[in-house]
C-alpha positions as CSV (number, residue, x, y, z in Angstrom):
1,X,26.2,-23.0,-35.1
2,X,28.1,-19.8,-35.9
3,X,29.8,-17.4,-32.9
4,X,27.3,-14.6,-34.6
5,X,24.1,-16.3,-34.2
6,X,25.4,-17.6,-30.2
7,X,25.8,-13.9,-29.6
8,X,22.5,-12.8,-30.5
9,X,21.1,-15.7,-28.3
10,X,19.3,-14.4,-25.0
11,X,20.5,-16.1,-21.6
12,X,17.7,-18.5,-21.1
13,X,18.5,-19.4,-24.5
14,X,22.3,-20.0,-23.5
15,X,21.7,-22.0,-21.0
16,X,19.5,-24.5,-23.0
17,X,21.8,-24.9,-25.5
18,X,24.8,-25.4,-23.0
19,X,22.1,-28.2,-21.5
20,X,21.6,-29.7,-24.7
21,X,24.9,-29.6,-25.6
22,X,26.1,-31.5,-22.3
23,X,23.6,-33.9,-23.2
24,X,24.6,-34.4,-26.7
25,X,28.5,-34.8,-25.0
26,X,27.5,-37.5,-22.8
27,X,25.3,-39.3,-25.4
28,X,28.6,-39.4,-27.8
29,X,31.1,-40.6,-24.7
30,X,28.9,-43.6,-23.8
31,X,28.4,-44.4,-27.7
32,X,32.1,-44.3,-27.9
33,X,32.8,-46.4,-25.0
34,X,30.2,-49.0,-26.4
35,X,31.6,-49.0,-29.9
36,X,28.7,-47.6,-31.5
37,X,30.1,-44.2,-32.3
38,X,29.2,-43.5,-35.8
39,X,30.6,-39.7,-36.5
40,X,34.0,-39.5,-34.5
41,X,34.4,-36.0,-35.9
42,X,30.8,-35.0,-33.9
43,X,32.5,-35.1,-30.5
44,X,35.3,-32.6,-31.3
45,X,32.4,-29.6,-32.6
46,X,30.5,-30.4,-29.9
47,X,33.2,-29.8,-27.7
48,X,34.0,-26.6,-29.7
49,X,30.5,-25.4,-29.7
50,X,30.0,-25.7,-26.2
51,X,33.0,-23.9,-25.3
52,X,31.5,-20.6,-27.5
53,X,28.4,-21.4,-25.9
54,X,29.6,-20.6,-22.5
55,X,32.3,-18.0,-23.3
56,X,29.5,-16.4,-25.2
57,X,27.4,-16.7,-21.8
58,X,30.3,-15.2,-19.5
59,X,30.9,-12.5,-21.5
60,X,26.7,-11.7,-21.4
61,X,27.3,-12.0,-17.5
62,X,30.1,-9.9,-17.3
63,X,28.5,-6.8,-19.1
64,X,25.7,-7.2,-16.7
């Protein structure tokens, strides 16, 4: 997901992305630890994604 289309996310929005996201994280770390990670690449943008997720978020909170 592009930084342009995370800023014109609302907050509720936000906030179920960053919960999917976490999700997604989690799901990856116990396929990795099993050995049935298929996409090792996956983990890193999810990663990345979540941190503009909530950067994205503070700064929404911070203008408020």
């Amino acid at each position: 997901m592009k930084l342009k289309e995370i800023k014109s996310m609302g907050a509720s929005e936000l906030r179920q992305r960053e919960a999917e996201l976490r999700k997604e994280l989690f799901t990856i770390r116990i396929q990795k630890q099993v050995g049935q990670l298929e996409n090792p690449v996956r983990a890193r943008t999810v990663r990345k994604e979540l941190a503009r997720v909530l950067t994205v978020s503070k700064e929404h909170s911070a203008a408020n």
